[in-house]
Every structure is written in structure tokens, then in C-alpha cells.
C-alpha positions as CSV (number, residue, x, y, z in Angstrom):
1,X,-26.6,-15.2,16.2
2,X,-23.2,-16.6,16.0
3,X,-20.4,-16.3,13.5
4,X,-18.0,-18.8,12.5
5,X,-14.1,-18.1,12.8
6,X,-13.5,-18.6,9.1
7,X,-9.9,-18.0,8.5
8,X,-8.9,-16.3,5.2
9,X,-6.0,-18.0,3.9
10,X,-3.0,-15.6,4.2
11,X,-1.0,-15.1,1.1
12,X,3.1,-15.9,1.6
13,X,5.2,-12.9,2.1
14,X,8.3,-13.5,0.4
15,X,11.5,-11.9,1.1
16,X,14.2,-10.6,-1.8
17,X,16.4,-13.4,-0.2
18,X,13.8,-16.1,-0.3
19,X,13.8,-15.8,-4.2
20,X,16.2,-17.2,-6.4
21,X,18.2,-13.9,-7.3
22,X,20.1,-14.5,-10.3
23,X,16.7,-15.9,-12.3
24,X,15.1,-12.8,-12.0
25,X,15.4,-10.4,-14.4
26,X,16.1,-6.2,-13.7
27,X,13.3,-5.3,-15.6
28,X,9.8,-6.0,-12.8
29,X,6.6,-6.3,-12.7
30,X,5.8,-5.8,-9.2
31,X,4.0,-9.0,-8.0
32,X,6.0,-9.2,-4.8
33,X,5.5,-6.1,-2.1
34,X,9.0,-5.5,-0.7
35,X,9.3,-6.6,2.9
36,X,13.0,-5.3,4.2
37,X,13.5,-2.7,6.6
38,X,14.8,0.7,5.2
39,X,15.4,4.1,7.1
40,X,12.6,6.9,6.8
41,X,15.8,8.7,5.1
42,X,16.3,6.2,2.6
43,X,12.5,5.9,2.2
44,X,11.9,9.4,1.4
45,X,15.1,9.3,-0.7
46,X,13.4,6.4,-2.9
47,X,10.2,8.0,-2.7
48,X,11.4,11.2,-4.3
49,X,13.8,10.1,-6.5
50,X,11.3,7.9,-8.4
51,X,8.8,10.9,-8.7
52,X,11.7,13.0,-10.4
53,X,11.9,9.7,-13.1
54,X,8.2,9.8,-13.4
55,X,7.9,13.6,-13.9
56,X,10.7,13.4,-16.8
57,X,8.6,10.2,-18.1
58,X,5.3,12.5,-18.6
59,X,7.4,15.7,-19.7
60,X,8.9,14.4,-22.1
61,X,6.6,12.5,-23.2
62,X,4.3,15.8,-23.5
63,X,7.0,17.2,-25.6
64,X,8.2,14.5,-27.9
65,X,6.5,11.8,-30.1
66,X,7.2,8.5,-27.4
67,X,9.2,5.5,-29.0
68,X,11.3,8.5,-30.9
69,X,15.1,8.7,-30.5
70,X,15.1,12.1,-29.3
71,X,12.3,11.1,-26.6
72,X,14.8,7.9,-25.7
73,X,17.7,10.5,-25.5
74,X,15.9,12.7,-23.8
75,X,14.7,10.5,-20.9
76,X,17.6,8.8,-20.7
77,X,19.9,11.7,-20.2
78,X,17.3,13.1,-17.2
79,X,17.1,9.5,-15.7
80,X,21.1,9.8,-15.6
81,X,20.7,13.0,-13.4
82,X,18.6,11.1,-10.9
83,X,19.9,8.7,-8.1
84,X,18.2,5.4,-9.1
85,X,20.1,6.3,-12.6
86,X,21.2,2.2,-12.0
87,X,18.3,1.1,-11.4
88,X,16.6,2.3,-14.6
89,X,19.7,2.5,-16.9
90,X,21.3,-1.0,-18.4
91,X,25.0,0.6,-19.5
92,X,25.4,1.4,-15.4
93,X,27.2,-1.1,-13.5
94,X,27.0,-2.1,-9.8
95,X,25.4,-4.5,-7.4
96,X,22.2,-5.8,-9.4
97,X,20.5,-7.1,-6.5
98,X,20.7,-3.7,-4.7
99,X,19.5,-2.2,-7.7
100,X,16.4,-4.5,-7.8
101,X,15.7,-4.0,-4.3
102,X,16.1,0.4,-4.8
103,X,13.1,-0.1,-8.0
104,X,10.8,-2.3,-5.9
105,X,11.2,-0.5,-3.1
106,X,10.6,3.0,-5.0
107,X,7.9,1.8,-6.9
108,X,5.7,0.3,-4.5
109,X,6.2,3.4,-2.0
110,X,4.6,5.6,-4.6
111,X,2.5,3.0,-5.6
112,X,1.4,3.7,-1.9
113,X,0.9,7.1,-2.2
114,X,-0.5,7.6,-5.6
115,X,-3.5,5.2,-4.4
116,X,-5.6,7.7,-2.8
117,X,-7.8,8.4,-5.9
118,X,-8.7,7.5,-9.5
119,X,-7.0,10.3,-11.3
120,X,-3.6,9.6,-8.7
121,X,-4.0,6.2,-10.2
122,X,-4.1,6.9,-13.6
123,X,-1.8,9.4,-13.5
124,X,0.7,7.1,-12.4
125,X,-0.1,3.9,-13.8
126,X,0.4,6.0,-17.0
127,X,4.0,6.9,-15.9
128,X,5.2,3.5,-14.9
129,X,3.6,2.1,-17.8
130,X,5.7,4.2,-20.4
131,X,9.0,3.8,-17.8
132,X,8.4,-0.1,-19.0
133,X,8.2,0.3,-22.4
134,X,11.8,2.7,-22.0
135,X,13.5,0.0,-20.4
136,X,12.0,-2.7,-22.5
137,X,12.7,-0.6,-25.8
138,X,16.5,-0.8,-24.4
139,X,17.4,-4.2,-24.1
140,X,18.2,-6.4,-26.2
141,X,16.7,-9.3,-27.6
142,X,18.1,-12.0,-25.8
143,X,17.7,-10.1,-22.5
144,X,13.9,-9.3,-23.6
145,X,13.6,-13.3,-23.8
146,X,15.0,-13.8,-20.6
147,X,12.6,-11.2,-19.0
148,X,9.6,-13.3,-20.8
149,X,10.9,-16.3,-19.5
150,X,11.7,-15.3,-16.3
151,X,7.7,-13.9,-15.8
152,X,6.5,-16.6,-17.1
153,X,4.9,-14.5,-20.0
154,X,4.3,-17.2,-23.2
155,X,4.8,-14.9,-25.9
156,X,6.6,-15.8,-29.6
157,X,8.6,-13.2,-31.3
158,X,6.9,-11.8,-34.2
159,X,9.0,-11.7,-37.6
């Protein structure tokens, strides 16, 4: 019996400074696994850092109607205690590149680790899904446009 040496073709990894940084928008959708090096330090930091968002995300949202004020105040006042505060908060300033790379990076490492089984999955799909519509809910609307644009989502504004 013999078996042919089909090759798969191999999907491109792209590095952060392959891609065009100042069309992208701070707000992702994760299509792009991260390829830098970090330290085991900073990887852990990320790791746990995003966990602590994600645990405030379903707390709150436990406790308080989502889409509220109170539940906007509320999350955004225990993102601000965390350190990837600028990477989830608009009003913070700093390098915005470094902030993209600290969310990609954080989310695909739990990503990682919360793929073990369904209810992992769901649990965090859940979390990140509702950490979107925060950070959607607090832009504006030109910078939601750009976000469209910049995913190449196709969507009119309802009035």
C-alpha cells in the first residue's frame, strides 16, 4: 500500500510588524495568533492579569443588569485596578502598538488554556464576548466605523 506525500498547504504566520500598524484598530478580533517572543514572567503576568478582567466581566455581570451604567461604572473602575487597564480602557494613553500586542497576547494565552473542555469554552467565550460589547459600547461612533472598516465587517448604521 503506498501513500502519497500530499502536502497541506500551510497557512502564513504573520507577525505584529508584518501588518500595517496604524490601520488596525485597538478593538480585535483575534484572527492572527501572536508570534513574538515574551518571557514565562511576562506570560504568566498576561495570563493572570486577563483572568482578573474576565472574572470582574462575569461578576458583575451576575450582579448588575449588562449594558447598565452602573455595570459600565462598575467594570470599568475594576479594569482600572488591573495592569492591562490600557489595553481595555480608551481614556488611558500610551504606546498603542504595545497595548495591542499585551491584549493579543493575553487573550490567546487563555484562549489556550480555557480549551480543554466545552464548559472552559463557554465559560470563556461568554467573558470575552461581553468584554467586546464593553469596549464597543465605549467608543464612539466614528471610532466604531473605523473598527468596521478596518475588519472588513459590511454593516450600515441603523437610524
Amino acid at each position: 500500500m503506498e501513500f502519497g506525500t500530499r502536502s497541506k498547504p500551510r497557512a502564513r504566520v504573520v507577525n505584529s510588524s508584518d501588518s500595517n500598524e496604524s490601520n488596525l484598530h485597538h478593538i480585535q478580533l483575534y484572527s492572527v495568533a501572536p508570534t513574538d517572543t515574551i518571557s514565562l514572567q511576562e506570560f504568566e503576568e498576561l495570563a493572570v492579569e486577563r483572568l482578573k478582567v474576565l472574572k470582574a466581566v462575569e461578576t458583575i455581570g451576575i450582579t448588575h443588569q449588562k449594558g447598565t451604567a452602573k455595570y459600565y461604572e462598575l467594570l470599568s473602575k475594576e479594569i482600572a485596578a488591573t495592569k492591562l487597564k490600557d489595553s481595555f480602557l480608551k481614556k488611558t494613553q500610551g504606546d498603542e502598538v504595545q497595548r495591542r500586542k499585551r491584549d493579543q497576547v493575553s487573550h490567546f494565552i487563555l484562549r489556550l488554556a480555557y480549551c480543554r473542555s466545552e464548559d472552559l469554552r463557554r465559560w470563556f467565550l461568554n467573558q470575552e464576548l461581553d468584554l467586546f460589547r464593553f469596549r464597543f459600547q465605549q467608543e464612539d461612533r466614528d471610532s466604531r466605523a473605523h473598527f468596521l472598516v478596518s475588519n472588513n465587517l459590511k454593516y450600515k448604521p441603523v437610524k
